[in-house]
C-alpha positions in Angstrom: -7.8 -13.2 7.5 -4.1 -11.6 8.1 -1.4 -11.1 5.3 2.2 -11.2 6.8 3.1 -8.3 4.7 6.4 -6.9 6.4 7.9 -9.6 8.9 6.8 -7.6 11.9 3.2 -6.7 11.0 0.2 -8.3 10.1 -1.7 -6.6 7.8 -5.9 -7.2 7.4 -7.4 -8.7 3.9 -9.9 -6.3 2.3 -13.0 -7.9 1.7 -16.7 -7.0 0.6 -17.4 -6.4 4.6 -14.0 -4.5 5.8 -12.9 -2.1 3.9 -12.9 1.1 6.6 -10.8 -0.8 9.0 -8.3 -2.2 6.1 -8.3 1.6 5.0 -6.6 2.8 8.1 -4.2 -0.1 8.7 -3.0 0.2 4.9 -2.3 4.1 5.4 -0.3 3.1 8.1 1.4 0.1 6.9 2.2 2.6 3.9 3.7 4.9 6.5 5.8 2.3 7.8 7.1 0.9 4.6 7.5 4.8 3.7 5.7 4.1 0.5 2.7 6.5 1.5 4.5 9.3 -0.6 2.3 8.3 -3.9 -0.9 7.8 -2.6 -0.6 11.7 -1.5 0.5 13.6 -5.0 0.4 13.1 -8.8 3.5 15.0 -9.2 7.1 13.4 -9.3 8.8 15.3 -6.0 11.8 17.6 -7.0 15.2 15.6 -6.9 13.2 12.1 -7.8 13.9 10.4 -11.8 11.3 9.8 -12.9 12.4 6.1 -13.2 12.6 5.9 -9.2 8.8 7.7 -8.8 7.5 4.6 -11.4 9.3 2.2 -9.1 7.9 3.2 -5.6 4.1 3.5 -7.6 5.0 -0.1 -8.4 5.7 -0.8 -4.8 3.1 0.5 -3.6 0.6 -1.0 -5.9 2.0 -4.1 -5.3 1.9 -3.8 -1.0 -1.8 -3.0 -1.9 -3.0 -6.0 -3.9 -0.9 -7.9 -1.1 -3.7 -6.8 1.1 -7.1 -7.4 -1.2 -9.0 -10.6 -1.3 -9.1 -12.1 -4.6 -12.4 -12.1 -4.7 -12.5 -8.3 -4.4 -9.3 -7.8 -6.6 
């Protein structure tokens, strides 16, 4: 199963039998989306509120659980 998460890519579902190949197409859909900042450090980056940094988590958490089979999530 595909999610149409972006209008020009098609993302995998992670299921119980997937999860290496969903791992290296959602790093790179994260990439693409330039969301893949907070998945790499804890810290809010210099210059960012810390208003902004909660949003893009937000985002990013939500592209995820785009991507996850309900009956993993």
């Amino acid at each position: 199963m595909e999610a149409d998460v972006s209008g020009f890519l098609s993302m995998i579902v992670l299921n119980s039998q997937n999860y290496a190949d969903w791992k290296i197409k959602m790093e790179d859909l994260l990439i693409v989306k330039e969301l893949y900042e907070p998945i790499n450090r804890a810290e809010i980056p210099m210059g960012l509120l810390e208003s902004d940094w909660k949003l893009l988590n937000r985002k990013v958490v939500a592209t995820i659980r785009q991507c996850v089979d309900m009956s993993v999530l």
